[in-house]
C-alpha positions in Angstrom: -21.7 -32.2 0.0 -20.7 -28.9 0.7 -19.1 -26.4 -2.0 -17.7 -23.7 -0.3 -16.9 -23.5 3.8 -16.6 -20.1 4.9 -14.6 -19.2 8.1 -14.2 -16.4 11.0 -11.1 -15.2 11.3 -11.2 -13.4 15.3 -11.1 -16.5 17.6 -11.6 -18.9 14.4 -8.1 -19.0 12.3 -6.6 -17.5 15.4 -6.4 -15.9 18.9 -6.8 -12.6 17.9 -8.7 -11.3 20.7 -5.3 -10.4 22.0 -4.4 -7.9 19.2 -7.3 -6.5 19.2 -8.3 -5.4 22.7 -4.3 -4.2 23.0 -5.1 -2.4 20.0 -8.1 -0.4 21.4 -6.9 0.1 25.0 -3.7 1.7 23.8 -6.1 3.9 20.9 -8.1 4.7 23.9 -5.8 5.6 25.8 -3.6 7.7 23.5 -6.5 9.7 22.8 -8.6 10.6 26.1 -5.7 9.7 28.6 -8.2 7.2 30.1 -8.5 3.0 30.3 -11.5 1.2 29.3 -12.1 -2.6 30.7 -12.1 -5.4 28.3 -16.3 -5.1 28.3 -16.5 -1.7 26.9 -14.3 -2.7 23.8 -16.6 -6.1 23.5 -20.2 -4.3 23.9 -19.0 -2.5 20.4 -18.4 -5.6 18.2 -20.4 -6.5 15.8 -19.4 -3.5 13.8 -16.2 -3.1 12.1 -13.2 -1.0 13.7 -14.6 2.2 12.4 -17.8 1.4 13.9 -16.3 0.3 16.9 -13.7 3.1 17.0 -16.8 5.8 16.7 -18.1 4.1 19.5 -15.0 4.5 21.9 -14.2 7.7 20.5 -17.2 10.0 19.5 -15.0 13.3 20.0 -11.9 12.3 18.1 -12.3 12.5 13.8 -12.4 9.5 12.8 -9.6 9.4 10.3 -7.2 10.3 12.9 -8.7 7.5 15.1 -8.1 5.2 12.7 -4.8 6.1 11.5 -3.6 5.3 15.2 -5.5 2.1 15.5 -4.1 0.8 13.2 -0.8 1.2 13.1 -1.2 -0.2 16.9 -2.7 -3.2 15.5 -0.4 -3.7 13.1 2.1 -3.4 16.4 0.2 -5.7 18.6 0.3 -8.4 15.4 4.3 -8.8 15.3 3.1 -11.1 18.7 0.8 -13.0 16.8 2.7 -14.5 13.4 0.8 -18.0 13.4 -2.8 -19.2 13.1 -4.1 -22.0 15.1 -2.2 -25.4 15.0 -3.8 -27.1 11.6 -5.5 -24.7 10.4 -3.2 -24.6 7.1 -3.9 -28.3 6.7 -7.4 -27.9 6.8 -7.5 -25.2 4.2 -5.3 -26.9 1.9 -7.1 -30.2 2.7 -10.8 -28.3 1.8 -9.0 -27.1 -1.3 -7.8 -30.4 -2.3 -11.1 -32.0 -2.2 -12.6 -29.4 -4.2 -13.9 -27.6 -1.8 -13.9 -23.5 -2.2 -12.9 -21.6 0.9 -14.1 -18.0 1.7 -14.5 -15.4 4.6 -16.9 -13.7 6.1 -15.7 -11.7 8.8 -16.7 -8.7 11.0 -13.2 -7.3 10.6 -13.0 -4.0 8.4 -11.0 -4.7 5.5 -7.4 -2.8 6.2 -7.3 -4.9 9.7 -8.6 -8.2 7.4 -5.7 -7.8 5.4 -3.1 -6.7 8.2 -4.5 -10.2 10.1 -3.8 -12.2 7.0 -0.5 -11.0 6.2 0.8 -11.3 9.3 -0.7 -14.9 9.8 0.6 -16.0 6.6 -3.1 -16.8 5.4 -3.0 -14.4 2.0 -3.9 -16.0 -0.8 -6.3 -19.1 0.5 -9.8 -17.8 0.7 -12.0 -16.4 -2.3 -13.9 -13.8 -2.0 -13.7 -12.0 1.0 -16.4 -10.4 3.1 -16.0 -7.6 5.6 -17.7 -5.9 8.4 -20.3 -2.7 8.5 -18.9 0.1 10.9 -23.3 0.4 10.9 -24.0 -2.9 12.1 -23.4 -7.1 12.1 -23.9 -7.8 8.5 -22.5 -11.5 9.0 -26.4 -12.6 7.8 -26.5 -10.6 4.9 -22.7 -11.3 3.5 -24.2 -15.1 4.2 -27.0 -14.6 1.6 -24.4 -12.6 -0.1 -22.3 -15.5 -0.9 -25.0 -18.0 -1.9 -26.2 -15.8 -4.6 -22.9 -14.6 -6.1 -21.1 -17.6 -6.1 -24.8 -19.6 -7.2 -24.6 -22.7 -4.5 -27.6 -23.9 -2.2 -28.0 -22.9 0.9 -27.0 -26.3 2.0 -23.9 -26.3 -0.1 -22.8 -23.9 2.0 -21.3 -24.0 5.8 -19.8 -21.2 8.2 -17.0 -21.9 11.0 -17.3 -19.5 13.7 -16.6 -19.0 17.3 -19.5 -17.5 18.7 -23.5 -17.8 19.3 -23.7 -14.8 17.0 -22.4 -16.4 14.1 -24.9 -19.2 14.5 -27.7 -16.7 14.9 -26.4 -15.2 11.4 -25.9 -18.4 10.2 -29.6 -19.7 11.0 -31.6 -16.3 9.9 -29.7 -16.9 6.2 -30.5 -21.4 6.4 -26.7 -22.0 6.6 -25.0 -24.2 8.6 -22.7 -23.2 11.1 -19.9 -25.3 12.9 -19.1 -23.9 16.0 -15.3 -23.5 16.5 -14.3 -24.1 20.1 -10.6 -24.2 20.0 -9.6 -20.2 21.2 -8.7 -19.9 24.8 -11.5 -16.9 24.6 -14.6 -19.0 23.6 -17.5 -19.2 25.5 -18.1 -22.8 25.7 -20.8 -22.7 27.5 -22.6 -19.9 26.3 -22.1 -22.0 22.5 -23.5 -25.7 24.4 -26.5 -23.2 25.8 -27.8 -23.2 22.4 -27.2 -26.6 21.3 -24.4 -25.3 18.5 -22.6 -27.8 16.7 -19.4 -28.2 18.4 -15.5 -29.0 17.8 -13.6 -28.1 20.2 -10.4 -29.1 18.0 -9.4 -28.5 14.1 -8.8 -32.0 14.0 -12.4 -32.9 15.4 -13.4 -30.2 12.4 -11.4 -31.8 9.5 -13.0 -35.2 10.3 -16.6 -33.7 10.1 -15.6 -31.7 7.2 -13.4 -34.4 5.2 -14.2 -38.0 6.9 
């Protein structure tokens, strides 16, 4: 029986993706007067926006970087006001039964918190664990969360979109439940290596619940 379920929130609790590449092109943009494709915002996730922004941006201090992107994302989120279809039920649902509910995300924590407000999700997950702008720290937040909150590994499960959160997932012994339900997943990339699939919050809830 698991204790706690910890999710993603990019492409997990909602289609995000969106936001966030709007988010960089137009801080890209604004800044160097050039556009970047899709792939050279993706090759720098894995790190948090200040990581990520660094990336784009080398020449530009960050502060002033990140003062733009953010108020762009916070722009780009008035489009996005509601997580995926069930998602609510399923939290409320995993709280019912007992169940604690965290997240782990890559997200650094002022976007974490701009996503969350504007998705009407504050309030449901405890603790809360952000990105690195050094590196993907999804494996050590994992180990994180087993020790502080004092479950077994194999009270423990993480929903996530992508065959990096499985990797994370495995290096730390959790489980991970492969979310498949964003118009952006990589289905096939997920079915390459055999992750546990459900490609509906419905299909989740029943693995998750009975």
């Amino acid at each position: 029986m698991y204790r706690m379920i910890s999710f993603d929130l990019d492409g997990t609790l909602a289609d995000t993706f969106p936001v966030i590449l709007d988010s960089f092109h137009s801080t890209v943009q604004h800044f160097t007067g050039e556009t970047i494709d899709d792939q050279q915002i993706f090759d720098t996730f894995g790190t948090n926006e200040q990581g990520m922004l660094h990336s784009l941006l080398p020449d530009v201090p960050l502060d002033t970087a990140s003062d733009y992107f953010y108020d762009a994302y916070q722009q780009a989120h008035e489009q996005l006001r509601q997580p995926f279809p069930g998602i609510v039920d399923l939290l409320k649902a995993l709280t019912s039964h007992g169940i604690q509910i965290s997240l782990l995300t890559g997200k650094g924590q002022q976007s974490c918190d701009i996503s969350l407000k504007m998705l009407g999700l504050t309030g449901y997950f405890n603790p809360i664990l952000v990105g690195s702008p050094e590196r993907n720290i999804k494996t050590d937040n994992l180990k994180r969360l087993v020790a502080t909150q004092k479950i077994a590994p194999a009270e423990l499960a993480y929903v996530g979109d992508a065959t990096s959160d499985i990797k994370a997932s495995q290096a730390a012994g959790i489980q991970c439940f492969s979310a498949a339900w964003s118009p952006s997943v990589q289905l096939d990339a997920l079915k390459a290596v055999n992750a546990d699939i459900y490609e509906s919050v419905a299909d989740l809830r029943k693995k998750l619940l009975g």
